[in-house]
Every structure is written in C-alpha cells, then in structure tokens.
N, C-alpha and C positions, 0 to 999 in steps of 0.2 A: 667496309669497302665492297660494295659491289664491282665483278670481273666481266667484262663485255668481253665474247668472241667474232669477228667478222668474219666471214667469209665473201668471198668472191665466186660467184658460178660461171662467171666469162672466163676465166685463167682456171689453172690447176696449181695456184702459189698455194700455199697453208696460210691455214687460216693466219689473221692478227688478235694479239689478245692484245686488249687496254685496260686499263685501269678507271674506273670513274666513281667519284664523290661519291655515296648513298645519304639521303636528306634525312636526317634525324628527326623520330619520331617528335612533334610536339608536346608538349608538358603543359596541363592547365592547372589552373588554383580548382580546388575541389570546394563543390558549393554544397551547401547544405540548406533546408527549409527557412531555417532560421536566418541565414544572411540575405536567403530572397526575398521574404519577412519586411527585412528591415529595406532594403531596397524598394521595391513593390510600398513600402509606404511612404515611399518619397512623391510617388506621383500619383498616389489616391485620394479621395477628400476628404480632410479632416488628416490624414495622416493614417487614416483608419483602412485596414486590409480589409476587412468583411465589409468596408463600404461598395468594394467592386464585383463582390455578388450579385446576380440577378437572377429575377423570376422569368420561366417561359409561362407562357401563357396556363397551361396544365401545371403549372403550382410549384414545376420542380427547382431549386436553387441550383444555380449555376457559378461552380466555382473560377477565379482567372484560373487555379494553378491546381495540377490533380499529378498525382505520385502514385507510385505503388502501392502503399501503405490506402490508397482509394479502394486499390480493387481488393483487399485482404477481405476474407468473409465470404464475399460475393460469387453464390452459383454460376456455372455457365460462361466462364472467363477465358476456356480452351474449345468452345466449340469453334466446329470449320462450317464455311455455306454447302449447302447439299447434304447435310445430314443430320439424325436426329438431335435434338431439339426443334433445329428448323429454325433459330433464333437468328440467324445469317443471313437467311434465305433457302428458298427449296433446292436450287441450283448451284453446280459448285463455283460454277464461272460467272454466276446473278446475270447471266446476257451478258456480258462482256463482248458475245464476238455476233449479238443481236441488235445491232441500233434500234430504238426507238425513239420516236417522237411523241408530243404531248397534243392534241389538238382539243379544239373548242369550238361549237357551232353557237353563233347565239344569236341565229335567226334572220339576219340581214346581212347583203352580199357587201356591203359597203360599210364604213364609219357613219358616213354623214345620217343614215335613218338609223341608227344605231343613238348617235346621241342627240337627236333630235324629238326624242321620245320624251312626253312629259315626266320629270322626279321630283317626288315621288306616284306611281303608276296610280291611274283614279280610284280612288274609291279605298287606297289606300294613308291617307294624309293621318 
C-alpha cells in the first residue's frame, strides 16, 4: 500500500493522509531461445528458422533474432563514441546537437533536363 500525504498551502489545516492501492508489479512466462524457435517457425518458410536469414549485400548473414550469447567472444562490446578505439565515432555526442543535411548537385536546375537526358549516356550502350 502506498501512503499519499496532501497538503494544502491556502489554509494552515495539517496535512491529510490517504491510503491508495499500489498496482502490482506484472509477472510474465519466462521465454527461452527454444520456445522462440518453435514460434518464429510458425511463420517462416518451410517451417525452417535459418530460412529468415539474409545476406547484405557485403556477404554478412543477418540473423531475425540475436542474444547475448551473439555478443560472447566479441572485442570492443563496451566502447563509448569519443574515444579510443573510435569504433562509435570520434565524437561523444556523433553531432547530436549538429543538424546536418545530405545534399546532391547533379548538374541541372530542374527535373525535366535531368531525365530528359538520353539512357544509357552515348557512347556508352
């Protein structure tokens, strides 16, 4: 039970105390690899978890689901941005309090001379 005190600062009454409910912490089922496993192969193809693997373009596999147990081994797991390794970034804040934008010239003030240009560019077919 949580105790609430009120006060009032227009009056010189004392305070009131009340009584109010405190909302009980929720309780969940504890999951484990394996029950996500079997879940996770309900809606893959084939039934098959390594079917929802993918490649980036640079070769690496890309798993749906990554744990702790991913990062075991692996150097460089507590560095911060702004300092050595530098694996973060140079800066501690990355720009955070620097907007920047992204911009592109490519050569015409318009769309329309932009894709009105022959594709592929001569001489190159």
């Amino acid at each position: 039970m949580v105790r609430l005190v009120e006060t009032n600062t227009e009056t010189s009454a004392a305070p009131r105390v009340r009584q109010a409910m405190s909302t009980p912490e929720p309780t969940f089922k504890t999951a484990d690899l394996a029950a996500w496993t079997k879940a996770a192969a309900k809606s893959a193809p084939g039934g098959n978890v390594e079917a929802l693997n993918w490649r980036t373009p640079d070769g690496i596999t890309v798993k749906p689901l990554y744990t702790a147990a991913d990062l075991h081994g692996l150097k460089y797991t507590d560095t911060l941005p702004g300092f050595e390794p530098y694996l973060r970034g140079p800066q501690a804040t990355m720009y955070a309090v620097r907007p920047w934008t992204i911009r592109q010239y490519a050569g015409f003030s318009t769309a329309e001379p932009s894709t009105a240009r022959p594709w592929p560019p001569a001489g190159r077919a």
